[in-house]
N, C-alpha and C positions, 0 to 999 in steps of 0.2 A: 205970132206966138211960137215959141220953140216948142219943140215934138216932148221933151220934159213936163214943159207945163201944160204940153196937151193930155199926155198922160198922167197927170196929177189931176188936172180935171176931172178927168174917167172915172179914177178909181174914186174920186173924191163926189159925184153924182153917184158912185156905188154902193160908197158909205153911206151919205145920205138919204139915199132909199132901202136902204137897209137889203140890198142883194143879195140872197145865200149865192147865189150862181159864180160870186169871187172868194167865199171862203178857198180859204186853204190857198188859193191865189196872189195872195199879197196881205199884208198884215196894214195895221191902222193905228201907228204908234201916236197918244195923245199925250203931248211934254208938258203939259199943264197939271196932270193928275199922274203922270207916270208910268202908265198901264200900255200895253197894247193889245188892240182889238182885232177879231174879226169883223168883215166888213158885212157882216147882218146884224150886229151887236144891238139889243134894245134900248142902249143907253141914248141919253137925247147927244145930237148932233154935235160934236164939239167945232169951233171955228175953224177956220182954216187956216188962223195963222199958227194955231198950236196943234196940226195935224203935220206929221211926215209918215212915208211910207216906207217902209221896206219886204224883201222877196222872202225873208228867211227871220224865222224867232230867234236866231242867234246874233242878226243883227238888234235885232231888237234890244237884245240883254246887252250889246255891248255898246248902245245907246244911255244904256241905267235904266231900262223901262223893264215892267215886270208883268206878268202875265194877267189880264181882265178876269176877276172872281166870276163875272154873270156870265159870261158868250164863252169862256173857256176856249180860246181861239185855237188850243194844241188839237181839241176833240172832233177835227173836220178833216176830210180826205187830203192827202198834200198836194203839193203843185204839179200840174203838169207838166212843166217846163222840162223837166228833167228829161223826157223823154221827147219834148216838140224840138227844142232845139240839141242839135249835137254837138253845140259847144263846150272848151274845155272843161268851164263853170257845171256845167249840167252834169255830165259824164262824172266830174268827182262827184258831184250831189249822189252820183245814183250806186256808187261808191261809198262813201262815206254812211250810207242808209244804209247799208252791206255791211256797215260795221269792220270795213277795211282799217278805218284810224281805231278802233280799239282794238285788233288783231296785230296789225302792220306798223302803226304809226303815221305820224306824217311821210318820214323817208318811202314808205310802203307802198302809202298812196302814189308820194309822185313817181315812184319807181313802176306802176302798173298806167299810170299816166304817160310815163314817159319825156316826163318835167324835172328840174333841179326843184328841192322844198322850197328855196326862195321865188322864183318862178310861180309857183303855185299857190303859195302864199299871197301873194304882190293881185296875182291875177283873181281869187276868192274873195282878198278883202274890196277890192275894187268895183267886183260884180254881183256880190253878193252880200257886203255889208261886212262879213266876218272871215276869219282864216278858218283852215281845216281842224282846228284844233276846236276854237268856241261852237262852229260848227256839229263837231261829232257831239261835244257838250251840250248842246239844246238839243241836239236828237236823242240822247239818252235819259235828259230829265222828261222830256215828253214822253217816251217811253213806262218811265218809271210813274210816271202821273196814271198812265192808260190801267197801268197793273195796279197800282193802289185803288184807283175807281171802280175797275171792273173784276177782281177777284179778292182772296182773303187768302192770296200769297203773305206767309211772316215776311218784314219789314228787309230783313238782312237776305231772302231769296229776291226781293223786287229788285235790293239794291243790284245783286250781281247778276243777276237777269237781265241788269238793263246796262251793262257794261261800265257797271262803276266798278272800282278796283277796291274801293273799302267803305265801309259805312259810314266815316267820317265827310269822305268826302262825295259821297251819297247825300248825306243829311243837309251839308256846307252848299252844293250845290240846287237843291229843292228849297233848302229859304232863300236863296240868291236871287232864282228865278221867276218864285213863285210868294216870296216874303211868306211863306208858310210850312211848316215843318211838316214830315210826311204823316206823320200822324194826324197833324191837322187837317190835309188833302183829303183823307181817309174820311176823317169822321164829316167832312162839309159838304162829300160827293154827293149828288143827286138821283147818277143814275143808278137802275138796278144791277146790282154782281149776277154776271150768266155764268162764273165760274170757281173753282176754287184750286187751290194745288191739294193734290191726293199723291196716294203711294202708288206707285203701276208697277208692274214686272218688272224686277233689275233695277229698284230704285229709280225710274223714270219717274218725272213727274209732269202731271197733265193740267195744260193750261187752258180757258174758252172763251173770247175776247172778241166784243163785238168792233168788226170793221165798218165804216162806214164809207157810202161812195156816193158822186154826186148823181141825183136824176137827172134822166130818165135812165135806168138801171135796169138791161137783158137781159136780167139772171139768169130766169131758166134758159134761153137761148142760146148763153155761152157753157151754162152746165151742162145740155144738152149736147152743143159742141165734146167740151170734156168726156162725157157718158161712149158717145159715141166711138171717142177714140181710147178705150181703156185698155190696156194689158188685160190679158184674162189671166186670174191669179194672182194679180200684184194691185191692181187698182180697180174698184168701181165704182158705176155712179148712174145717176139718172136724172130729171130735170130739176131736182132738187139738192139732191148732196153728192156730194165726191168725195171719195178717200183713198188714200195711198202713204207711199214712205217716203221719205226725204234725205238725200246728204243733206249736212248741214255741217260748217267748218270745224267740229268737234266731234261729230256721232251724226246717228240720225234721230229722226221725227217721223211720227204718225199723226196722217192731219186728216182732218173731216172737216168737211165745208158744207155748210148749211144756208140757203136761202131764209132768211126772217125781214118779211116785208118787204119792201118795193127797192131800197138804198142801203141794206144792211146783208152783212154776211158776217155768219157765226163761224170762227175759226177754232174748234179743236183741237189741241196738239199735247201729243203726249212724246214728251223731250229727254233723249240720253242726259242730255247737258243742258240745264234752263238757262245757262249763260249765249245759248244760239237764240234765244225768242227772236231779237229786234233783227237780226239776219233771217230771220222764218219769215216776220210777218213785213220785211221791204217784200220779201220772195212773192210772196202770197199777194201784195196789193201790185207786183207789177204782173202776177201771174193769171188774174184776175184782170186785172187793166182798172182798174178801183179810180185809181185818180183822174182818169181821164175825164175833160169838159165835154161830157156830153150834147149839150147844150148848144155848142159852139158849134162842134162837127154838124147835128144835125141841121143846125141853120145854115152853117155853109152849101154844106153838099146841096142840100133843098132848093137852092137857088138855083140851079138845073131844073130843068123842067123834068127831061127825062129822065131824071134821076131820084127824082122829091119824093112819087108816088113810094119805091122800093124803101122812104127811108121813114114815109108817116105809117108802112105797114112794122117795121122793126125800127122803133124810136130808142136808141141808147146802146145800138150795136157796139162790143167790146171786140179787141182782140184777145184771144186766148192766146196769153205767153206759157213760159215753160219754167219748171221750180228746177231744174237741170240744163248747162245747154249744152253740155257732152250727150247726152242722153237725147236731148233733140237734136242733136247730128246724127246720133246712129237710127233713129228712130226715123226721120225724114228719109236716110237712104234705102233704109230697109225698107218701107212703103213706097217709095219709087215702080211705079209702071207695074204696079199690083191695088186689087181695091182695097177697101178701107179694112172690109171683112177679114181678107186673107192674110193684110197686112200686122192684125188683130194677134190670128191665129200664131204669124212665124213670130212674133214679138214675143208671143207668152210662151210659143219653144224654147227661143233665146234667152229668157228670161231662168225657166228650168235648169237650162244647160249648161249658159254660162254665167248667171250670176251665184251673189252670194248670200245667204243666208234672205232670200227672195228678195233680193235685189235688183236693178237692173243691170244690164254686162257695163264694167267699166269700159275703159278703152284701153286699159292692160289685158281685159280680157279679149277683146277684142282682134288683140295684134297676137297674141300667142296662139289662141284655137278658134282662129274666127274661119279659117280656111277648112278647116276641120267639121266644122260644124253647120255652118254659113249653106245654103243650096239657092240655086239659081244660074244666071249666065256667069260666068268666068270675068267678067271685065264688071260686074255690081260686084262678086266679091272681094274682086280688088281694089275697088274705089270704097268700100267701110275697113279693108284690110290698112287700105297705104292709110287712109283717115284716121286710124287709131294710130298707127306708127310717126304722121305726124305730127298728133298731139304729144305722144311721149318726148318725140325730139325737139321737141318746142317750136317746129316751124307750122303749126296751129296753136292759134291762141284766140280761145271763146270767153272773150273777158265783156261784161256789159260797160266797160268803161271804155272801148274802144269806140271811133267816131266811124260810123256806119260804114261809106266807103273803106275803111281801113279793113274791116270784119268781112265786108262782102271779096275787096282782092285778094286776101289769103286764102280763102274757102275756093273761088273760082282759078287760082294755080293750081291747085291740086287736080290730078288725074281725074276726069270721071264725074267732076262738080260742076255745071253750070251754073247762068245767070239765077234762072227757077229756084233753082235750090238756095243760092246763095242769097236771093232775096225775100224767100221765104223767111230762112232760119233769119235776118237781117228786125224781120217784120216781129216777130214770137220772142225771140230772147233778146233785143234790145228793147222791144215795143215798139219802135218806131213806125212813126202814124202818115208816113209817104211815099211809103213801096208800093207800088201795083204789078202784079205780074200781069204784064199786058202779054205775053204767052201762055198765059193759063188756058186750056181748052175749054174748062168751065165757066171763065170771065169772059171767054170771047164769048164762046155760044151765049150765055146773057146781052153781053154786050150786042149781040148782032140782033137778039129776039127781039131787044124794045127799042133799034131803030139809032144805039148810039153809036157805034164806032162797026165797021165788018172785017178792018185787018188788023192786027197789034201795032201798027205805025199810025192809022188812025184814030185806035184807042189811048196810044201814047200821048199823041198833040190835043186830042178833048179834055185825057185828064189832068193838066197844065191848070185846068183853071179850076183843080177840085185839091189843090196845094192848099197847107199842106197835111190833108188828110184824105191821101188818096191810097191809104192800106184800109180804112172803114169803109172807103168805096170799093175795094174789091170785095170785102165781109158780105157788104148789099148786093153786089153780081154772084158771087157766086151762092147766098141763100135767093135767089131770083131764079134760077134754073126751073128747081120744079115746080113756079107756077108761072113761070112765063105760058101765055097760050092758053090758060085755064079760065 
């Protein structure tokens, strides 16, 4: 049996048992009816000769298959691939969700890629079913699907909310996909609207759109995390909600995150520009870690003995990413070899002094009055000083479409940035789920309380076999601290 048909088997026992645990995973195109499914879909079993599968609903569409009325396969959390593997395919995925190809274009894309469009083309329809182009196309009808279901946005704000360029081809696009006109979407929905568009200050309008992610779901664990680490003045939060501000590639946003129920997060956002939503809410589900197979990680890592107890106590540990990752540079250095508290405290200074209009300091502001303002040793404020000046000169670049090693050698050139750092910020603003800072003095000390590794060269070779999600296993070391011994 070839590893193809081994994995047509898989998915195809996944279909048949109706597994939510592959939603959003893989789709379940049936060419006998036309439609494709997710793979918990209620519908009875179709054959196998008239099943194919594909990674992405734009393959789908460009199959002529149209989206399943009953299991609605757009309305589940997306793949995690995007972030497990850091190949080229994944990295534009996580691009392209970014809403790069409706800002940039194709050239855009492959320009921050660092690919010719033909290149990248050749290489998306090959691994992914579709080009970047039908690609951004089913991410914006899916979009525009989520806004007709879940608010009572007019038809013409969904359409350009969701990076369509006109209503025509808004409307051309939604019966394509969906053989149904968006009104009809509308009136057929099931679930209940948690939100609507209103008038805010300065003609902002505010959207509240529920996100969904797969269980077993840390909420409060990771909003706890968030709470923990807020700007005072600019952001707060506690084990239930967070809010703060947002760039966003046109203005900013004000968002509030709401814990409802065990796999659901209420997102808030009240937007300069409602044309940033679908760049808001990729932000927020990688900010969040939303798509992540919980499921998986936990059944990996658990297969350590020593490891299993820390993970049946916290089932569905997230990493908490970043909605900025200039902002998580300077935010990482400036808490460097200070605690969390103090770190707390000089942020909401910085935040006073050099931002704007309660912003956080760009990295313009950074390089012009950061020496100025900045206090500490003489060699930290030169390592956020020279950081901000090499972001302006372009020899920093914090793009989530860059392949990890590439993000972590730029960062560790630079004066003053080590490994820690670099595979920190590696971990948070790419997501990536196989960083362990086996130099952490809090992973060690865990590490060493319950017996698994006592030097960072022997925590490095254990966690080999905890690939590749060994950034959740440092999540589990270092909440293990304080109750190791208790």
């Amino acid at each position: 049996m070839t590893d193809q048909d081994a994995r047509f088997d898989e998915r195809y026992r996944a279909l048949a048992s109706r597994d939510p645990r592959f939603d959003g995973q893989f789709i379940a195109g049936v060419h006998s009816t036309g439609i494709y499914c997710r793979p918990s879909c209620p519908a009875m079993t179709p054959h196998r000769r008239n099943v194919r599968f594909y990674r992405t609903a734009a393959a789908a569409h460009e199959a002529g298959l149209r989206a399943c009325k009953r299991c609605l396969p757009d309305a589940v959390p997306g793949s995690p691939d995007w972030n497990i593997n850091d190949d080229l395919a994944s990295r534009a995925m996580r691009l392209i969700l970014d809403g790069v190809v409706d800002r940039e274009g194709v050239p855009g894309l492959a320009r921050r890629l660092g690919y010719t469009d033909r290149h990248l083309v050749r290489v998306l329809t090959t691994e992914l079913g579709a080009g970047p182009l039908a690609l951004a196309r089913a991410h914006r009808a899916q979009s525009a699907r989520a806004l007709l279901v879940s608010t009572s946005l007019p038809m013409s704000d969904v359409a350009f909310a969701s990076g369509f360029a006109s209503i025509r081809q808004f409307n051309d696009t939604m019966l394509a996909v969906y053989r149904l006109t968006p009104t009809a979407i509308r009136r057929s929905a099931t679930p209940k609207r948690v939100g609507s568009s209103v008038t805010a200050p300065a003609g902002a309008q505010t959207v509240t759109l529920r996100l969904p992610t797969r269980p077993p779901f840390n909420g409060p664990g990771l909003m706890t995390f968030l709470a923990d680490h807020t700007v005072p003045g600019w952001e707060t939060g506690d084990s239930d909600v967070f809010e703060r501000n947002v760039r966003l590639p046109n203005g900013d946003a004000h968002v509030r995150f709401t814990l409802e129920g065990d796999t659901t997060v209420l997102c808030a956002a009240t937007l300069d520009h409602l044309d940033d939503l679908p760049a808001l809410i990729a932000r927020v589900r990688r900010f969040l870690d939303l798509d992540a197979d919980s499921a998986a990680i936990d059944g990996a890592l658990s297969r350590d003995a020593l490891l299993s107890p820390l993970v049946a106590r916290v089932p569905g540990i997230r990493i908490p990413g970043v909605l900025d990752a200039e902002e998580a540079l300077f935010r990482t250095l400036v808490g460097q070899q200070i605690s969390v508290a103090a770190a707390r405290t000089v942020l909401g200074t910085l935040t006073r002094e050099l931002g704007e209009s309660g912003r956080f300091p760009t990295a313009v502001a950074f390089a012009e009055r950061g020496r100025e303002v900045l206090r500490g040793p003489a060699s930290r404020i030169s390592t956020i000083v020279g950081a901000a000046e090499a972001i302006l000169d372009g020899r920093l670049r914090l793009d989530i479409g860059m392949p990890a090693r590439e993000f972590m050698e730029q960062l560790v050139a630079l004066p003053g940035i080590g490994p820690w750092t670099a595979g920190y910020l590696a971990m948070r603003v790419l997501g990536n789920p196989d960083i362990l800072l086996t130099s952490d003095l809090v992973v060690l000390q865990s590490a060493r309380g319950l017996g698994i590794a006592t030097t960072a060269k022997e925590l490095e070779g254990r966690a080999h076999d905890w690939a590749p999600w060994r950034s959740y296993a440092g999540l589990h070391l270092w909440r293990a601290r304080p109750t190791i011994g208790s």
